[in-house]
DODREN-934096 format. One record per residue (C-alpha): residue number from 1; x, y, z. Coordinates in steps of 0.001 Angstrom, whole numbers, plus 500000, padded with zeros to 6 digits. Example, Ala and Ser with C-alpha at 12.3 -4.5 7.8 and 13.67 -1.06 7.14 Angstrom:
! DODREN-934096
<site num="1" X="512300" Y="495500" Z="507800"/>
<site num="2" X="513670" Y="498940" Z="507140"/>
END
This chain:
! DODREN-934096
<site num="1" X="686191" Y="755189" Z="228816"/>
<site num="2" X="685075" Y="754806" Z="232527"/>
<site num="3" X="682762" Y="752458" Z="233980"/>
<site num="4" X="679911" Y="753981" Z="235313"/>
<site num="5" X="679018" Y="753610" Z="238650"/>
<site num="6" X="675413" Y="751511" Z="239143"/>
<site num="7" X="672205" Y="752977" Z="240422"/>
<site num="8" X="671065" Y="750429" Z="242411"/>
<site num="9" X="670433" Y="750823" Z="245893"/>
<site num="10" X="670056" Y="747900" Z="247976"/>
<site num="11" X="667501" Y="748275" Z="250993"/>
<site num="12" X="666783" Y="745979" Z="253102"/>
<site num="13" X="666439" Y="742149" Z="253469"/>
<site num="14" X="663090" Y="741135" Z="254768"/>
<site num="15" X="662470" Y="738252" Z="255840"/>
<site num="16" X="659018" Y="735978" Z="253910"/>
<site num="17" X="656143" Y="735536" Z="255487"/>
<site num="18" X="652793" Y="733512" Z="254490"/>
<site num="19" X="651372" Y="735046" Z="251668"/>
<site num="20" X="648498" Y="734143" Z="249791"/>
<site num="21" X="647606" Y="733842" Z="245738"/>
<site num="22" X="644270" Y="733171" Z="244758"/>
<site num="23" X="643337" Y="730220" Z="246318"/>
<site num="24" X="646551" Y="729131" Z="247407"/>
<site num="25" X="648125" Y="730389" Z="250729"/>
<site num="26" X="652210" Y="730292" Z="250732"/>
<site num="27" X="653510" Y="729504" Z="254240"/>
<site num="28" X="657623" Y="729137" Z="254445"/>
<site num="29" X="659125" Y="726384" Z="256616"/>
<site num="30" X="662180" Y="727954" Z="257295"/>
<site num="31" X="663550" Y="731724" Z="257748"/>
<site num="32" X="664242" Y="732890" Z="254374"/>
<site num="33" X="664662" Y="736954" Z="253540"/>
<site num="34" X="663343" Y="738667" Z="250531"/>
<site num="35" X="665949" Y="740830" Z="249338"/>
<site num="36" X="664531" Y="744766" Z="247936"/>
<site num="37" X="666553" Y="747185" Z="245917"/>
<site num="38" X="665560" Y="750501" Z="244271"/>
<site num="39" X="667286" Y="751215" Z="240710"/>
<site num="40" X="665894" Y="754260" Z="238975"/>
<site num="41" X="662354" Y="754850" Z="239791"/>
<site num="42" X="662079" Y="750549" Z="239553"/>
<site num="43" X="661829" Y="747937" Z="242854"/>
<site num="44" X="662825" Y="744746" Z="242457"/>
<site num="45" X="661729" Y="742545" Z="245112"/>
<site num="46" X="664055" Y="738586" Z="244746"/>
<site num="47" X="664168" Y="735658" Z="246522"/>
<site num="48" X="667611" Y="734090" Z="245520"/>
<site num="49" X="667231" Y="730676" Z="246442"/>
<site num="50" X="664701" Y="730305" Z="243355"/>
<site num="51" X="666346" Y="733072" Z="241154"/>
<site num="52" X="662742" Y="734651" Z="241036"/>
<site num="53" X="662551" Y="738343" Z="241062"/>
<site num="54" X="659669" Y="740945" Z="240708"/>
<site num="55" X="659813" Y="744476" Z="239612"/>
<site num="56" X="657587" Y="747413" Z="239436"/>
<site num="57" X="657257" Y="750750" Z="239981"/>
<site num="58" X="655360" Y="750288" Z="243205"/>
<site num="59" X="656825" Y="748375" Z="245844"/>
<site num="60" X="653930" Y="746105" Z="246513"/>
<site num="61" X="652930" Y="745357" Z="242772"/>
<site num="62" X="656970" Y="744354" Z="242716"/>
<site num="63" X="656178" Y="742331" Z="245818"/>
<site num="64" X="653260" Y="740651" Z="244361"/>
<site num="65" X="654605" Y="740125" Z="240632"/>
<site num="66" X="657367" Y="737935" Z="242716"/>
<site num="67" X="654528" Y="735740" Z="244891"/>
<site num="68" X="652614" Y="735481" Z="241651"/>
<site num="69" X="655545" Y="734041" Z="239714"/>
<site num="70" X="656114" Y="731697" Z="242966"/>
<site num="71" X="652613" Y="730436" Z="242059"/>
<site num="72" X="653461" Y="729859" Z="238690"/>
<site num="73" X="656594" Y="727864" Z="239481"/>
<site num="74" X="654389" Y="725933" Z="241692"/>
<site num="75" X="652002" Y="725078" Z="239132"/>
<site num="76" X="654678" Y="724207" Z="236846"/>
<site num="77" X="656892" Y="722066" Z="239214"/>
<site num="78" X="654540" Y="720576" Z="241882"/>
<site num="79" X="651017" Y="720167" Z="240582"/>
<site num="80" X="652855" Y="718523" Z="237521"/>
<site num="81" X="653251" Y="715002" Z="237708"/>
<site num="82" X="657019" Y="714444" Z="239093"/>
<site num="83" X="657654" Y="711751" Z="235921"/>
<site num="84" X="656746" Y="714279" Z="233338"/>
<site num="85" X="659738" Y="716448" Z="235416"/>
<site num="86" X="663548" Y="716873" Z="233559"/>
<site num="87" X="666429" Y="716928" Z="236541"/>
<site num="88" X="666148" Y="720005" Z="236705"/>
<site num="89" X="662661" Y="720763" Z="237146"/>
<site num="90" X="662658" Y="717602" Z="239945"/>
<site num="91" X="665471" Y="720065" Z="241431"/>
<site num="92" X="663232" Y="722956" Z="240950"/>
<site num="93" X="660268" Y="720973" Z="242710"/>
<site num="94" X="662430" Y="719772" Z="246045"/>
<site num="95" X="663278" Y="723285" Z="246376"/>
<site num="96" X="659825" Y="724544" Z="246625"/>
<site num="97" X="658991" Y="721563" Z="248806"/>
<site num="98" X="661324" Y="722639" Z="251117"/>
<site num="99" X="660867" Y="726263" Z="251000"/>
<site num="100" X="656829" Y="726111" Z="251549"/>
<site num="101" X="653914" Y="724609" Z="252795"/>
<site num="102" X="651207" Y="725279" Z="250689"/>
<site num="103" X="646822" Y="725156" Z="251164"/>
END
């Protein structure tokens, strides 16, 4: 049987820029690219260095799905108390640190 060949077209990296969720404006400290591919009708917008990916039909709900779930990682690794963190949620919590300054 042959493999089939994938779908997915890759389109562009872009880099982040400040973005804002509810109350809570996203700005990045350093130059790091959103990466956007197109499988079947489905966008998938990803930021690698925290595995986080969102997906829609529409390119900007994808886009937003991805910031929201950046809010939620924030919630769940920097408002919480760094003692109540595993390893690898104090891992988790330096990386945001160091990807974003957040108001």
């Amino acid at each position: 049987m042959a493999a089939q060949s994938s779908t997915i077209e890759f389109f562009e990296r872009r880099p982040l820029q400040e973005f804002e969720v509810g109350v809570r404006k996203f700005v990045p400290l350093r130059v790091t690219n959103l990466q956007v591919d197109y499988d079947d009708g489905l966008w998938a917008v990803s930021l690698s260095p925290l595995d986080a990916v969102g997906s829609s039909q529409d390119f900007r709900a994808a886009r937003q799905k991805l910031f929201e779930y950046i809010d939620f990682l924030w919630n769940e690794f920097v408002q919480c108390p760094e003692q109540e963190l595993g390893e690898t949620g104090k891992m988790q919590r330096e990386l945001l640190l160091e990807l974003f300054s957040v108001s």
